[in-house]
C-alpha positions as CSV (number, residue, x, y, z in Angstrom):
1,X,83.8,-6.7,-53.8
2,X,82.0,-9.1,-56.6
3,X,85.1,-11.3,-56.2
4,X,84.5,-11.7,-52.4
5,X,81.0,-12.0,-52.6
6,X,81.5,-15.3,-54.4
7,X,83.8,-16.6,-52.1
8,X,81.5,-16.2,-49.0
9,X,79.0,-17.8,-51.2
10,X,81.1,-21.0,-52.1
11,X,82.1,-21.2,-48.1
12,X,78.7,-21.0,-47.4
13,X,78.0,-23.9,-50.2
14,X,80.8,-25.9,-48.2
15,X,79.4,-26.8,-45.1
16,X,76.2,-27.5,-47.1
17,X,77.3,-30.5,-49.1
18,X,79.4,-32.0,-46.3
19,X,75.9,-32.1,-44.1
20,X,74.2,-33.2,-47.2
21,X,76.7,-36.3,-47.4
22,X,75.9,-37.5,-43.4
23,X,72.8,-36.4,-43.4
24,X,71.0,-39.6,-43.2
25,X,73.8,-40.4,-40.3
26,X,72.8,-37.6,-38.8
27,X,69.0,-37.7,-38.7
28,X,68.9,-41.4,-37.8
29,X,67.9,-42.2,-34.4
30,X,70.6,-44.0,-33.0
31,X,68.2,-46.1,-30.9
32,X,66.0,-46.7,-33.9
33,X,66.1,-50.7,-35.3
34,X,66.7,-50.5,-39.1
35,X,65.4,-52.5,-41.4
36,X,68.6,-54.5,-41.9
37,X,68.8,-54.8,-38.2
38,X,65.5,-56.3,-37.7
39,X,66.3,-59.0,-40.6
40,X,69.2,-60.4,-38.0
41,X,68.3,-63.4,-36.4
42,X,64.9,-63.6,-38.1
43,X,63.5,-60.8,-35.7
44,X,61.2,-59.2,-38.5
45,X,60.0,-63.0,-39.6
46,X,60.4,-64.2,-36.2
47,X,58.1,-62.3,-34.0
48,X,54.9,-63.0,-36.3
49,X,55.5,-66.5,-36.2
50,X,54.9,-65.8,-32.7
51,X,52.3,-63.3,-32.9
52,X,50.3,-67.0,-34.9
53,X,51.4,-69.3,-32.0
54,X,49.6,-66.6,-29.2
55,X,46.6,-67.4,-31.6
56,X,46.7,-72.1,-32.4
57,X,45.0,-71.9,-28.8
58,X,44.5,-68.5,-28.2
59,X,46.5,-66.8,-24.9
60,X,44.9,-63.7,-24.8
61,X,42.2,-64.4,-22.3
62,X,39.5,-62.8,-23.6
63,X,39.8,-64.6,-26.8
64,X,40.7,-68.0,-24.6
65,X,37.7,-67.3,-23.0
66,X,35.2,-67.2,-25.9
67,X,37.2,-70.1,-27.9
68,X,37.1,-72.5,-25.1
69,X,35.6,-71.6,-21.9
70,X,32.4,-70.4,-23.1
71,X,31.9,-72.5,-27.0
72,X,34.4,-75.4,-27.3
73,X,34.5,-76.5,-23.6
74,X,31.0,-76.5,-22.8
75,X,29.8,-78.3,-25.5
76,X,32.9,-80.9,-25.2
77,X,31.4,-81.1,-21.6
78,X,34.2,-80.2,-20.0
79,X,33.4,-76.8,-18.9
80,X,30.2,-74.6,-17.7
81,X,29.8,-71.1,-17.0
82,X,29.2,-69.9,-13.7
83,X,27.8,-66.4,-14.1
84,X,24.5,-65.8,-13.0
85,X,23.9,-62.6,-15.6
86,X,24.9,-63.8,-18.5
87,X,21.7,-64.9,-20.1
88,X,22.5,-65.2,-23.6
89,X,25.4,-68.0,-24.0
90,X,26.8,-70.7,-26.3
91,X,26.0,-73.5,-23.7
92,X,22.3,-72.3,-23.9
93,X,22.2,-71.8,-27.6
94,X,21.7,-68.4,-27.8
95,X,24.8,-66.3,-28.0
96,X,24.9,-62.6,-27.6
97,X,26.2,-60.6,-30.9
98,X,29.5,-59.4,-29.0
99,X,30.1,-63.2,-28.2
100,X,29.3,-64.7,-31.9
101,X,31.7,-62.4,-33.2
102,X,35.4,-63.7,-31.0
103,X,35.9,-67.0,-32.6
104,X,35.8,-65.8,-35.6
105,X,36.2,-62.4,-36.7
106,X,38.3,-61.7,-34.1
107,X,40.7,-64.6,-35.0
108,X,40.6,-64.0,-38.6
109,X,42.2,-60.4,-37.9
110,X,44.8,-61.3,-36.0
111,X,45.6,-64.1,-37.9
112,X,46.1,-62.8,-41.4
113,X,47.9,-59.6,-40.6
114,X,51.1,-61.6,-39.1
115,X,49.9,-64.6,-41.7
116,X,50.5,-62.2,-44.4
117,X,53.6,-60.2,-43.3
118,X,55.7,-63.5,-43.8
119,X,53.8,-64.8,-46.5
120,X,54.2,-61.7,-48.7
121,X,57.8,-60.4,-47.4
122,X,59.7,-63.6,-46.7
123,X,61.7,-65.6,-49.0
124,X,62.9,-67.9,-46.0
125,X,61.8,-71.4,-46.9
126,X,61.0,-72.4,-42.9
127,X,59.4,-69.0,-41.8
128,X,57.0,-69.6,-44.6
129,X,56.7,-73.4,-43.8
130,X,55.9,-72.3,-39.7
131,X,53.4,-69.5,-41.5
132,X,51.7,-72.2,-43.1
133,X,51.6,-74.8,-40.7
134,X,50.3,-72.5,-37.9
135,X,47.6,-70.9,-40.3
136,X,46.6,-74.4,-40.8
137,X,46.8,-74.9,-36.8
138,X,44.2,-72.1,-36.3
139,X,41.9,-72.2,-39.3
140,X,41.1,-75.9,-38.7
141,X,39.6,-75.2,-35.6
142,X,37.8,-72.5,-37.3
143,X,36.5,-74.4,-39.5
144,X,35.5,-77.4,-37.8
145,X,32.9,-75.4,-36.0
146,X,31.5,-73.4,-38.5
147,X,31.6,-75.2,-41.4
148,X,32.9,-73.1,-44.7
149,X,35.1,-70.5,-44.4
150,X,37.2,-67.7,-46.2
151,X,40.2,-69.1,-46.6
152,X,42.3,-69.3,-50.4
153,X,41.0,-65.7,-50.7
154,X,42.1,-64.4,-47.6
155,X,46.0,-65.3,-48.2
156,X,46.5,-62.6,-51.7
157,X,43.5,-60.5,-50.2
158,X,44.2,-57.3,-47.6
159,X,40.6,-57.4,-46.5
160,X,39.3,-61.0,-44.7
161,X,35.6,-60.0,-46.2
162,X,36.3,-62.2,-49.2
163,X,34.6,-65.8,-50.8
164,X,34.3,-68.7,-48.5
165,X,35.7,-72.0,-49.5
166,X,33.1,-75.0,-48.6
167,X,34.9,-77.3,-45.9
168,X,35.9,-79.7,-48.2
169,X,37.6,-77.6,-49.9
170,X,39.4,-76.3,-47.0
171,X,40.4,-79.4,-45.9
172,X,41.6,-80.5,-49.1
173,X,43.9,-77.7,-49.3
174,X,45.2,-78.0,-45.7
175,X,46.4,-81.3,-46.6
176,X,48.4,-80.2,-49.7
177,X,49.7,-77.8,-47.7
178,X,50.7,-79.6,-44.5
179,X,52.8,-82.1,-47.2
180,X,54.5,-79.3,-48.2
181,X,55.0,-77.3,-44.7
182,X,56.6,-81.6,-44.1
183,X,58.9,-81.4,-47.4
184,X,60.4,-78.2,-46.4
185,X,60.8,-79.2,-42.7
186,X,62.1,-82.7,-43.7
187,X,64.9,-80.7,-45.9
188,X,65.9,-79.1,-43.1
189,X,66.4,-80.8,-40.0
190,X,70.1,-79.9,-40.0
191,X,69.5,-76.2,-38.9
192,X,70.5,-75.3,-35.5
193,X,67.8,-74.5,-33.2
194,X,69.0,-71.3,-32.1
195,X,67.7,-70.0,-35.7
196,X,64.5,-69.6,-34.5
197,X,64.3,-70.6,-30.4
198,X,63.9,-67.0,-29.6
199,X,60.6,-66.8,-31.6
200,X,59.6,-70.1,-30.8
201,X,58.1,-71.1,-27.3
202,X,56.4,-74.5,-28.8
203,X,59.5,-76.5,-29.4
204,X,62.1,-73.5,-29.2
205,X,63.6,-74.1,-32.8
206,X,63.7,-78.1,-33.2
207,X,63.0,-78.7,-36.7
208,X,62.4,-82.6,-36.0
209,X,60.0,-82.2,-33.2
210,X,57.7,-79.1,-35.9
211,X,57.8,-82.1,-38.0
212,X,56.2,-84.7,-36.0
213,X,53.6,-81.9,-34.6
214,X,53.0,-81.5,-38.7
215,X,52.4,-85.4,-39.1
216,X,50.0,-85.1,-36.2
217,X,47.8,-82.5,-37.3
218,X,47.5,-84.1,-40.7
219,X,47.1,-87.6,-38.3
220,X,43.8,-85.6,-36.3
221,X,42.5,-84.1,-39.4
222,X,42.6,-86.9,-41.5
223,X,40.3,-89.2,-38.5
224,X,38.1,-86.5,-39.0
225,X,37.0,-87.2,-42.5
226,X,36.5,-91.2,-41.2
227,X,32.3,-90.9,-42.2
228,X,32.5,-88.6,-44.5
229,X,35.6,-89.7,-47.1
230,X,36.7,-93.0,-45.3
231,X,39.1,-93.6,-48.1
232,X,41.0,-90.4,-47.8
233,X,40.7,-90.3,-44.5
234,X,42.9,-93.6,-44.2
235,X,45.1,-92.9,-47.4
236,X,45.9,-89.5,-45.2
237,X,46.3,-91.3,-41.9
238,X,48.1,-93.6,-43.0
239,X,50.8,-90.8,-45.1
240,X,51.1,-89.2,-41.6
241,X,52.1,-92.6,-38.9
242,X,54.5,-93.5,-42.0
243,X,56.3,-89.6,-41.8
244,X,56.1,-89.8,-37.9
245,X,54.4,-88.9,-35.4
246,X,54.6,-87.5,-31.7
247,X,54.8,-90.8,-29.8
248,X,56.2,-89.7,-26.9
249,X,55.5,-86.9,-23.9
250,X,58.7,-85.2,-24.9
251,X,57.4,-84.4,-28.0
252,X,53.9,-83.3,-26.7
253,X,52.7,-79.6,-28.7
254,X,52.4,-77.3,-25.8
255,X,52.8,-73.7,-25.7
256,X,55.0,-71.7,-23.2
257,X,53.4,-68.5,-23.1
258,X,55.5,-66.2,-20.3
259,X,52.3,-66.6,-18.4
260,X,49.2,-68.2,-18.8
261,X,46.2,-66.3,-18.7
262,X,43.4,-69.1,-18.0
263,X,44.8,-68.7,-14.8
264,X,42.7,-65.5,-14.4
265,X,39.2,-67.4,-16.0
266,X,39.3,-70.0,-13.4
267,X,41.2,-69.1,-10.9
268,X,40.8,-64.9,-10.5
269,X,37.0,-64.4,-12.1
270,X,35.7,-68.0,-11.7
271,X,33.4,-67.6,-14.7
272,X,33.9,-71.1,-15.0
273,X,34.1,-74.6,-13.5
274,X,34.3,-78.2,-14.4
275,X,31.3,-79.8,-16.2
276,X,29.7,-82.7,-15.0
277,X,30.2,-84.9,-18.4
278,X,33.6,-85.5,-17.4
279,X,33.4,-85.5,-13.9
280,X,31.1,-88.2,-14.1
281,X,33.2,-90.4,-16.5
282,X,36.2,-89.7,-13.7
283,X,34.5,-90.2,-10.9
284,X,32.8,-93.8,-12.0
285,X,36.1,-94.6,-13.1
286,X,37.7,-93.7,-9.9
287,X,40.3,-92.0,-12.5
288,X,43.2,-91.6,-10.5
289,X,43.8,-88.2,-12.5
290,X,41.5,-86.3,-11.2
291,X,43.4,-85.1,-8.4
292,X,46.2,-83.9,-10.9
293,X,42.8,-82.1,-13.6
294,X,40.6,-80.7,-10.4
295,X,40.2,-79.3,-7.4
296,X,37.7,-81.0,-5.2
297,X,34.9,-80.0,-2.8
298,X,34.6,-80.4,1.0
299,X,31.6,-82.5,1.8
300,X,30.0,-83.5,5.2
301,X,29.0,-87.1,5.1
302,X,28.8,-89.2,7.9
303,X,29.5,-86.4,10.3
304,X,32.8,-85.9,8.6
305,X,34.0,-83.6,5.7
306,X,35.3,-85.8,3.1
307,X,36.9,-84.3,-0.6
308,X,34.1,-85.0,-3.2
309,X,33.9,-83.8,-7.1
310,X,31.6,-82.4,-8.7
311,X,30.5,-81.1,-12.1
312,X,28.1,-78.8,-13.5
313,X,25.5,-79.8,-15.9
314,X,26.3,-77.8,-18.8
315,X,23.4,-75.3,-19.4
316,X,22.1,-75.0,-16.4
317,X,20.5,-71.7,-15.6
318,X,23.1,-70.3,-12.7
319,X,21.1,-69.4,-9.8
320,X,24.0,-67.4,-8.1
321,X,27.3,-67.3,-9.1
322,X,28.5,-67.7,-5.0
323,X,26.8,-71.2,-4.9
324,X,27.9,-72.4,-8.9
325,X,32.1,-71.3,-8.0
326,X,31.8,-72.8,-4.5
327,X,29.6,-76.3,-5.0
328,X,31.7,-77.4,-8.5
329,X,35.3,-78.4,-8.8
330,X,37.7,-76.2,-10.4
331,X,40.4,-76.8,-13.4
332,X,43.3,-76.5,-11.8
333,X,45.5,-74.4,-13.5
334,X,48.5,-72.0,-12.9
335,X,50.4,-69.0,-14.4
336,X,53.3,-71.2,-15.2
337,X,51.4,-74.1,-17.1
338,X,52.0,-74.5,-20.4
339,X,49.1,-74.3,-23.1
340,X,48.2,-77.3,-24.5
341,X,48.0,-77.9,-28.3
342,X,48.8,-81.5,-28.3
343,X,49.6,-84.8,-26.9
344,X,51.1,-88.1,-27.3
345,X,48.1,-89.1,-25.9
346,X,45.9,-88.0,-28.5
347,X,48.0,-89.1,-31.5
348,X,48.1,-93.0,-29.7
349,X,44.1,-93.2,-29.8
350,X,44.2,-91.6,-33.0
351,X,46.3,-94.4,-34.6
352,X,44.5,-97.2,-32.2
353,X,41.2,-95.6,-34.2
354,X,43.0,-95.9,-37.8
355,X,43.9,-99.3,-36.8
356,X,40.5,-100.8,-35.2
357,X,39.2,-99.4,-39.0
358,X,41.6,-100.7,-40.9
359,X,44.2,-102.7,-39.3
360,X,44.5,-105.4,-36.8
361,X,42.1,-104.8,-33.5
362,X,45.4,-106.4,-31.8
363,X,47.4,-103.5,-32.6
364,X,44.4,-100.6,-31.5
365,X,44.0,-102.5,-28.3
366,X,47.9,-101.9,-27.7
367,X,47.9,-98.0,-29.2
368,X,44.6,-97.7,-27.3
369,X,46.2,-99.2,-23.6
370,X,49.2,-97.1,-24.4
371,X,47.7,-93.8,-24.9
372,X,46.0,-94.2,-21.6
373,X,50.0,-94.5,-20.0
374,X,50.6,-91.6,-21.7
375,X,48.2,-89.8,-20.6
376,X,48.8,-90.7,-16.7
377,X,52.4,-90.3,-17.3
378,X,51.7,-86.9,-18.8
379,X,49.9,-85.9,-15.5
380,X,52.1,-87.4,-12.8
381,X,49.4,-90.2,-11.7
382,X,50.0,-93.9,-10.9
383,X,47.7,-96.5,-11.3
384,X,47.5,-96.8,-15.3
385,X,47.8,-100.6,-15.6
386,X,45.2,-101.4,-13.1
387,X,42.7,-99.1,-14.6
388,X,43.7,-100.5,-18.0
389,X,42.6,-103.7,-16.6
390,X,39.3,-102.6,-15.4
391,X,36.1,-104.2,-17.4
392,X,33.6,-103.3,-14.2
393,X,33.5,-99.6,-13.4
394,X,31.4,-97.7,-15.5
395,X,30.6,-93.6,-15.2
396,X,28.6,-92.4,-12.2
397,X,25.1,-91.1,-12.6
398,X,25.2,-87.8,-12.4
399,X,24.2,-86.4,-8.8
400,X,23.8,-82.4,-8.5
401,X,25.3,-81.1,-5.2
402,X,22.6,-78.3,-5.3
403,X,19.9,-80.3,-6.2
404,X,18.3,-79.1,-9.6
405,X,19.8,-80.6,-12.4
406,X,20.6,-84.6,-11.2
407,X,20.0,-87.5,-14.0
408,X,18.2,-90.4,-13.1
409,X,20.5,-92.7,-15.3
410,X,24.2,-93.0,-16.5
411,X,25.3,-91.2,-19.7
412,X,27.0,-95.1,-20.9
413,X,27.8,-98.1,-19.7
414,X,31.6,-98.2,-21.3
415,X,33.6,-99.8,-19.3
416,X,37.7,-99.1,-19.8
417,X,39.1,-102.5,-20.5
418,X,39.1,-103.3,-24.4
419,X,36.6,-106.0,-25.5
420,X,38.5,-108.8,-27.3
421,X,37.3,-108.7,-31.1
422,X,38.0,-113.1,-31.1
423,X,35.8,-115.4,-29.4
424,X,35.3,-114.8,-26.0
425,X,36.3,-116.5,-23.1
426,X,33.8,-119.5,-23.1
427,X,34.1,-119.8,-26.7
428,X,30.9,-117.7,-28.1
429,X,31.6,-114.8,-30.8
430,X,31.4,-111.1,-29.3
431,X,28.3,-109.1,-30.1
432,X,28.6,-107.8,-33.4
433,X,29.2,-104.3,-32.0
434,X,31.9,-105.2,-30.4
435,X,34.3,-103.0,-32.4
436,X,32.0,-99.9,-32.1
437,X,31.9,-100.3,-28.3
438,X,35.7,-100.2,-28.2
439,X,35.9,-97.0,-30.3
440,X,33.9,-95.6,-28.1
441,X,36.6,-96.5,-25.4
442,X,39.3,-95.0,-27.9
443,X,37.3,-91.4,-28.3
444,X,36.5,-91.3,-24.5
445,X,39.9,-92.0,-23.1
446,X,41.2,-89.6,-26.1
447,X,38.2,-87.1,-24.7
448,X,39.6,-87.4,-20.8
449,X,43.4,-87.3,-22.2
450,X,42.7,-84.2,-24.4
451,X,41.2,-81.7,-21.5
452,X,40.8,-78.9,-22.0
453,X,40.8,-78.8,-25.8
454,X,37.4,-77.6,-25.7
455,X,37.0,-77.4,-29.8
456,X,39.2,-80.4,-30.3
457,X,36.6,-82.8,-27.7
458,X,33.8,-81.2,-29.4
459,X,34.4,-81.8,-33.2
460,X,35.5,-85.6,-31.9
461,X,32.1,-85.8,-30.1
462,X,30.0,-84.3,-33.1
463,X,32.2,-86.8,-35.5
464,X,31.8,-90.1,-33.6
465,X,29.2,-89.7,-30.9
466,X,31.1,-90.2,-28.0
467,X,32.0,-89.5,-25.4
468,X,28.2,-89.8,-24.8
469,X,27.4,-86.7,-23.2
470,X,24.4,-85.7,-21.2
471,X,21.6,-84.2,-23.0
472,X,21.1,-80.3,-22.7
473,X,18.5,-79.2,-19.9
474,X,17.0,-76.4,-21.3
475,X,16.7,-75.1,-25.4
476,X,17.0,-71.4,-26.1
477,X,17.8,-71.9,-30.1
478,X,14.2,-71.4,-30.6
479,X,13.9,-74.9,-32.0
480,X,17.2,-75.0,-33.7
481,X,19.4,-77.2,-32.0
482,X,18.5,-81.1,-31.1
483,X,19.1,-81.1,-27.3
484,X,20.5,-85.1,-27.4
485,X,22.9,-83.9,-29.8
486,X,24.0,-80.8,-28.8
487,X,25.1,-77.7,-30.7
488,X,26.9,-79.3,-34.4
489,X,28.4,-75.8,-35.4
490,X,28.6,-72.1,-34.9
491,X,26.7,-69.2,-36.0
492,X,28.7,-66.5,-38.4
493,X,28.8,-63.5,-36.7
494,X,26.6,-60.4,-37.4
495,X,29.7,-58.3,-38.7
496,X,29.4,-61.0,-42.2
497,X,26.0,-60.2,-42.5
498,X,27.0,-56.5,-42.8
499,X,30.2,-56.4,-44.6
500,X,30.5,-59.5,-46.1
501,X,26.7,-60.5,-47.0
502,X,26.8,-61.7,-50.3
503,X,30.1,-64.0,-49.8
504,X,28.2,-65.1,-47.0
505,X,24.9,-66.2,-48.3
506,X,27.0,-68.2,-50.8
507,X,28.8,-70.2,-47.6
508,X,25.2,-71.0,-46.6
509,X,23.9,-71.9,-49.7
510,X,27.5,-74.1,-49.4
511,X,26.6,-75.2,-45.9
512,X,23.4,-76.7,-46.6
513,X,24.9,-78.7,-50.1
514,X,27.1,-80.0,-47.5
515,X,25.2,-81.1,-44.6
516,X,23.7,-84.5,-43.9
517,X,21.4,-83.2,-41.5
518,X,17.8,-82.3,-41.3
519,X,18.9,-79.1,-40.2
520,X,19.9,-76.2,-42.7
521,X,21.1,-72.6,-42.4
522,X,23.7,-70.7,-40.6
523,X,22.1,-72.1,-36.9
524,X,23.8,-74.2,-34.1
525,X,21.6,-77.3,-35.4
526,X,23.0,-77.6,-38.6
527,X,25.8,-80.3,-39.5
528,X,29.2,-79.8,-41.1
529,X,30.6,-81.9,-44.1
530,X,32.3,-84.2,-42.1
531,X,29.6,-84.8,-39.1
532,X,28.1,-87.4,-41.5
533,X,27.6,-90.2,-39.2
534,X,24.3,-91.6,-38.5
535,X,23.0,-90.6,-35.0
């Protein structure tokens, strides 16, 4: 009896240890991706390196909206809200707390998580390199309109309420790391594209074309610094034209999200339309491109109905949203197009600048003439060499369909042929400003070219001056902001003030070490590092 007692017991043990052995088989779900599966073809790596790109221009459109539509655009004049109940906005200096808190807390969270995951988990040379390049991407719009930032504390740090760095820093430390995110690319230009094209809807894997879009950025940020540390600024420029740059339409930085969501911002909700800064520009030109930008407006004149555009004076008080959608033109804009990060364009007048500063003015006036072809090439319009040619059209004064808001005067007399730097035609020297009137042709053709980079046409505006934009109708800062000059930054959000308080008065007290302003504090008046020209 003892005897077969045991044996039950060790046939009982059997079946025990065999399931023991599988069990891991057996309790896996066969539809589950492991671990090891998800490191195949990059998919752990690869699909935050996409989660970053949704977030260089933003194509969730909520987060679109508050970026561009409703900060960066209007106060680049290209864009001005619509809505007839929104009382407390950007454009009118006086942002609601829900609104002051997307461009930046918002971005920081999404930013670091994926940011992070690759930084801390990868050992892949590239996927860190696109990590880096596309934090850089984001966080330089970040902090071109706020000023200092959190931002070597936020990479080690799981929490983003952590020590700000001043703006120099910050650019000083994008730089170093752009040459690096360059090195690594440079080293590896032989990988096949198909490493990374699934995860990649910018350039779909090409190393050499992440590499020029690299050079670029570190071309755009370096301009930035021209008032503030000239010498840096062209020791920077000049690294990036010499690594190579995007030269070509080809090459042009634009994201192909599955669907583009500013379709529903302008097209669906029309919280939005065209502002009349670059309407006006357009329209004085007789821009061919505006066809190919806008949608225009039927208008009876002369007993017939003739296709007219028209802007919206950025700031005005909306008197009903029915009148504002159906008197302005509209961005035109589909589900299909692309998002813009950058073009050839832009990087043309950015090395026709570097070259009217330091070069030969012969050389700017050919980068500046070809970044205009670009840019009608880029939009499918004809006309370019006559409108190079043009030294008599200047930008129309600004007429308001519905009657309020019209200017009496232009907002400048540029013209868009380039002024010869030599003697003139009968013989006499140009004025002495000759050269400053044709960088303001290089930053306003740049401006038109670059719609809608709403942050990007701002942060050139608050740096240069130009485009020269009309002046704000009505103040709601309380004092704060200079109407003539516009909003020069952003105010942190409330959520700093209440988890993050003490880093934050620090970036204030930073703020206003750094300014070259009257203005001080965390208000819309107040300057950043490098808005350090004289107005």
């Amino acid at each position: 009896m003892k005897k077969n007692t045991i044996v039950i017991i060790l046939a009982a043990l059997l079946p025990i240890t065999s399931c023991t052995l599988g069990f891991e088989k057996m309790n896996t779900n066969p539809n589950q991706v492991t671990g090891e599966q998800m490191e195949v073809n990059n998919y752990r790596t690869g699909t935050k390196i996409l989660n970053l790109q949704n977030l260089v221009i933003p194509v969730q459109e909520h987060m679109y909206q508050f970026n561009e539509s409703l900060s960066g655009g209007p106060f680049a004049g290209y864009i001005a809200s619509t809505v007839d109940t929104w009382l407390a906005r950007f454009e009118t200096f006086n942002p609601s707390d829900d609104w002051r808190k997307w461009p930046f807390a918002n971005v920081m969270t999404e930013t670091y998580a994926p940011y992070r995951g690759i930084a801390n988990l990868s050992d892949d040379e590239v996927a860190n390199a696109f990590a880096s390049l596309l934090r850089v991407a984001i966080m330089h719009r970040m902090t071109d309109s706020y000023g200092p930032i959190p931002y070597s504390n936020a990479v080690t740090n799981e929490s983003v309420f952590v020590t700000y760095d001043s703006q120099e820093q910050v650019y000083n430390t994008m730089f170093e790391e752009l040459d690096a995110v360059t090195k690594v690319f440079s080293d590896n230009l032989g990988i096949s594209a198909s490493a990374w094209n699934r995860y990649d809807y910018v350039y779909y894997g090409n190393i050499s074309q992440w590499l020029k879009y690299a050079n670029s950025l570190k071309l755009r940020m370096a301009m930035r610094l021209s008032y503030v540390k000239p010498e840096l600024a062209r020791e920077k420029a000049a690294e990036a034209i010499a690594s190579g740059v995007i030269t070509a339409n080809a090459d042009n930085a634009q994201m192909h999200a599955p669907e583009n969501r500013t379709a529903l911002i302008y097209n669906d909700w029309s919280d939005s339309r065209v502002a009349a800064d670059i309407i006006n520009y357009m329209n004085g030109y007789e821009d061919p491109r505006r066809e190919k930008m806008f949608t225009s407006v039927p208008v009876e004149q002369g007993g017939e109905t003739v296709a007219m555009y028209y802007g919206i004076r950025v700031g005005s008080e909306v008197s009903g949203k029915t009148a504002f959608t159906t008197s302005y033109s509209n961005m035109k804009v589909t589900t299909s197009d692309p998002y813009l990060w950058m073009n050839a364009a832009e990087v043309s007048f950015l090395m026709a600048e570097y070259e009217l500063r330091w070069g030969d003015p012969a050389t700017a006036q050919t980068l500046y003439e070809n970044g205009i072809r670009l840019s009608f090439e880029e939009r499918g319009a004809s006309g370019a060499e006559e409108y190079i040619l043009d030294g008599e059209k200047k930008p129309a004064i600004y007429v308001d369909p519905l009657g309020t808001y019209s200017v009496a005067g232009r907002q400048s007399d540029i013209t868009v042929a380039w002024e010869e730097s030599g003697n003139l035609a009968d013989g006499t020297a140009p004025a002495p400003d000759a050269s400053e009137r044709n960088l303001e042709r290089i930053i306003t053709q740049k401006w038109i070219s670059s719609f809608p980079l709403g942050v990007e046409g701002w942060s050139e505006y608050r740096r240069t001056g130009y485009p020269r934009l009309l002046p704000a109708p009505q103040d709601k800062s309380g004092g704060s902001v200079d109407l003539n000059h516009h909003a020069r930054r952003l105010p942190y959000p409330v959520e700093e003030y209440g988890m993050n308080g003490a880093n934050l008065q620090d970036a204030i007290a930073t703020l206003n070490s750094e300014t070259k302003g009257d203005r001080k504090g965390d208000i819309m008046g107040t300057r950043v590092w490098w808005d350090a020209k004289q107005y």
